[in-house]
C-alpha angles and dihedrals in degrees: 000000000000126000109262141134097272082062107047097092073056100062115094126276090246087059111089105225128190105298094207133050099269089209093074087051120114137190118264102151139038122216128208127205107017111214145135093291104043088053096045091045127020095028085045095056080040082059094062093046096064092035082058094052101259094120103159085086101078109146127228112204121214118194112207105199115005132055087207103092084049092048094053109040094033091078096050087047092262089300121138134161119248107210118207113207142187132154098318098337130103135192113193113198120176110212122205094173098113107068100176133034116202126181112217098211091051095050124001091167088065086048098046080044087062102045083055099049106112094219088068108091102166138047118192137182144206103159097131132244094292079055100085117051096236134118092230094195084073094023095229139137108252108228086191099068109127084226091047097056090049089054092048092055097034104036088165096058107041121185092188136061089242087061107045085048092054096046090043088055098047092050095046101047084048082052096048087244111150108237118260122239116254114216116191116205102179130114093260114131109252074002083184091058102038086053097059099045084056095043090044090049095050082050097056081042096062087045131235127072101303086108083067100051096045089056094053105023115038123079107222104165128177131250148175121224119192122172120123104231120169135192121291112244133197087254096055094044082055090047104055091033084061084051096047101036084230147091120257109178095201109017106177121218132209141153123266087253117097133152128169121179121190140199105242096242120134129138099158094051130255137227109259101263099158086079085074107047100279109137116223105204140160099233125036096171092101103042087045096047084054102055096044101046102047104022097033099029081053098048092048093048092045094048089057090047100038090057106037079055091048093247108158101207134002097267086054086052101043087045083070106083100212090047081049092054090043087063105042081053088054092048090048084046092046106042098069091072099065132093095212092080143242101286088046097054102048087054090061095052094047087054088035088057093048082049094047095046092051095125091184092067092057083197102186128241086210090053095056092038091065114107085356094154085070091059104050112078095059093039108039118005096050095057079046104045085052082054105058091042088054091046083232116145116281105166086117087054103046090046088057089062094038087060095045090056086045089049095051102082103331122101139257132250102277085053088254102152101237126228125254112264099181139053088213092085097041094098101024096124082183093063102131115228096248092208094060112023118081120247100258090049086054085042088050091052110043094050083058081081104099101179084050105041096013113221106283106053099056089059091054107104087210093060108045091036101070093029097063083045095052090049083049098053084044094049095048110037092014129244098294086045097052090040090058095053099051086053095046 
């Protein structure tokens, strides 16, 4: 039996099912880029809100690559169980919030049809930093994106986000459709506003006056987005099916914490989702350099590490008490930087290190290491960059990047080659073979990389010094190694 609507009076009395009837729903927001954690965090806090009455918020899901998320949930109605999970407990929740799939590459004129249906107010992202088409060391728009070039001579038949957003807006504004608001929901720094520079500079880009538009008339605020959710496995497909009683093709897990701020910006209206715990601010910078630089920044630390020491998932790194103290240094390094305050911030590590150490999520070093040079800059090298400036420590922070270069090609401790992580690295014909270069010559190459280091840091002696020290101390005793003599 799959998961569908006709089975969900079926379902045990422990599962949470749709609390509405899901025919009277209709579509109030378009989603791009339909993944795990769309689906475990904003159409979660949607889900409250119908169930709450408000049913003019259904979500329609665009993929905008792959046909898979569509495949699987199509056939159970677009239904699919969220599993909450921490230590032995298990919390099982069947969402119905998403009420169309579409995939952008099939059809890119049904999704442009629904980005220019009135009754869509809101427009929000998660497509991740790759997403869109900007070297975010410089935070511009890069002209030269194979998908942006193609939007640029076909408007009418977009690949990227950028492009199904401009054409959208266009259409809608010929038609005297109000403009929908565009939430980002991505880990971007002042995401909002990253988000309408690049839009306003695809839309300069096409030509005419859209670019104008865009500026006075189109809502983009900024949010923060924190819930842990790591990839489905077989296992756990076979797990919650055992629970329901019923097939799910693509159940999505998460941890009970969630938190979502948000910029109060919204023109075109928004479903009420303060009554669930969603925060409406002013302002979300502080919330949103939190997160990214101690969640995020850590992640991303303990992804390189994790996998350089052969650690499956982050429990299994943080289990390892030099890896632990690694990561409570990064945060003391970190937190300085932040404009939330001391005892904030510590408040958010304590519950960070309950988070981290969660061995029933297994969320993969491996998972958190992919595309990781596009995560960088915001995660790591800000916080960094504000360091050095201050003349503050940043030895926590240097060694993070020393280990991701190590982890990009290189090889852990044990001299396994490690897999690629990152497309980034794909074409660079400059890559250094990490088993035969030096350190400094790996240290050389990979700070050729502009949209990863910017211009101005690779030129800073205090900088490339220790971290070719730091890749060197990994290369030659290995990172726990290394990690024991900077302690020590």
């Amino acid at each position: 039996m799959r998961l569908c609507n006709a089975v969900l009076r079926t379902l045990p009395a422990d599962v949470a099912v749709p609390a509405y009837e899901r025919s009277a729903v209709s579509p109030g927001i378009v989603h791009l880029g339909v993944g795990a954690f769309h689906r475990a965090h904003q159409a979660a806090f949607v889900e409250d809100c119908l169930a709450a009455g408000e049913t003019g918020w259904g979500i329609v899901g665009v993929s905008l690559r792959s046909p898979e998320t569509r495949d699987a949930l199509a056939p159970q109605d677009h239904l699919y169980t969220l599993a909450l999970r921490e230590s032995e407990a298990e919390r099982l929740r069947v969402i119905g919030a998403i009420s169309d799939l579409l995939v952008a590459p099939e059809s890119p004129g049904r999704v442009l049809a629904a980005l220019t249906d009135p009754r869509i107010r809101l427009v929000t992202l998660t497509i991740t930093e790759k997403g869109y088409a900007a070297d975010l060391g410089r935070g511009r728009l890069r002209l030269d994106h194979p998908d942006i070039v193609h939007d640029l001579a076909h408007p009418g038949a977009p690949r990227s986000a950028l492009g199904f957003l401009a054409e959208a807006l266009e259409r809608r504004r010929a038609a005297g459709t109000a403009p929908f608001t565009i939430l980002s929901c991505d880990n971007l720094p002042k995401n909002g506003r990253t988000l309408r520079r690049i839009l306003t500079e695809f839309a300069q880009a096409r030509g005419g006056d859209l670019a104008a538009h865009i500026e006075a008339e189109v809502d983009c605020p900024s949010s923060m987005v924190d819930r842990i959710v790591p990839a489905t496995t077989d296992a756990d497909r076979a797990a919650i099916a055992e629970r329901l009683g019923a097939d799910d093709a693509w159940p999505v897990l998460g941890e009970p914490f969630g938190q979502w701020v948000i910029e109060e910006q919204f023109r075109a209206g928004r479903p009420r989702l303060e009554r669930f715990g969603v925060e409406f601010v002013a302002d979300v910078e502080p919330f949103e350099h939190m997160k990214l630089r101690l969640l995020n920044g850590a992640h991303s630390a303990l992804a390189a590490i994790g996998r350089l020491a052969g650690r499956e998932t982050v429990a299994d790194a943080m289990a390892e008490p030099t890896i632990r103290a690694f990561v409570e240094d990064y945060w003391r390094c970190a937190a300085p930087t932040l404009a939330i305050g001391a005892e904030a911030a510590f408040a958010y590590t304590r519950r960070l290190v309950e988070r981290f150490c969660n061995t029933a999520l297994r969320h993969r070093t491996a998972q958190i290491a992919s595309d990781a040079s596009q995560k960088l800059p915001q995660r790591i090298l800000a916080p960094l960059r504000e360091c050095l400036e201050a003349g503050r420590p940043c030895g926590p922070l240097i060694f993070a990047v020393a280990a991701w270069i190590r982890s990009c090609g290189g090889a852990d401790d044990t001299g396994r080659p490690l897999p690629l992580a990152d497309p980034t690295f794909e074409a660079w014909t400059g890559r250094p073979d990490q088993r035969a270069a030096s350190p400094a010559a790996v240290v050389e190459a990979f700070l050729t990389l502009h949209q990863v280091f910017g211009e101005e840091l690779p030129r800073r002696a205090d900088f490339t010094g220790p971290l070719q020290e730091a890749l060197a101390d990994i290369a030659g005793h290995g990172v726990l190694e290394a990690l024991r003599r900077r302690s020590a």
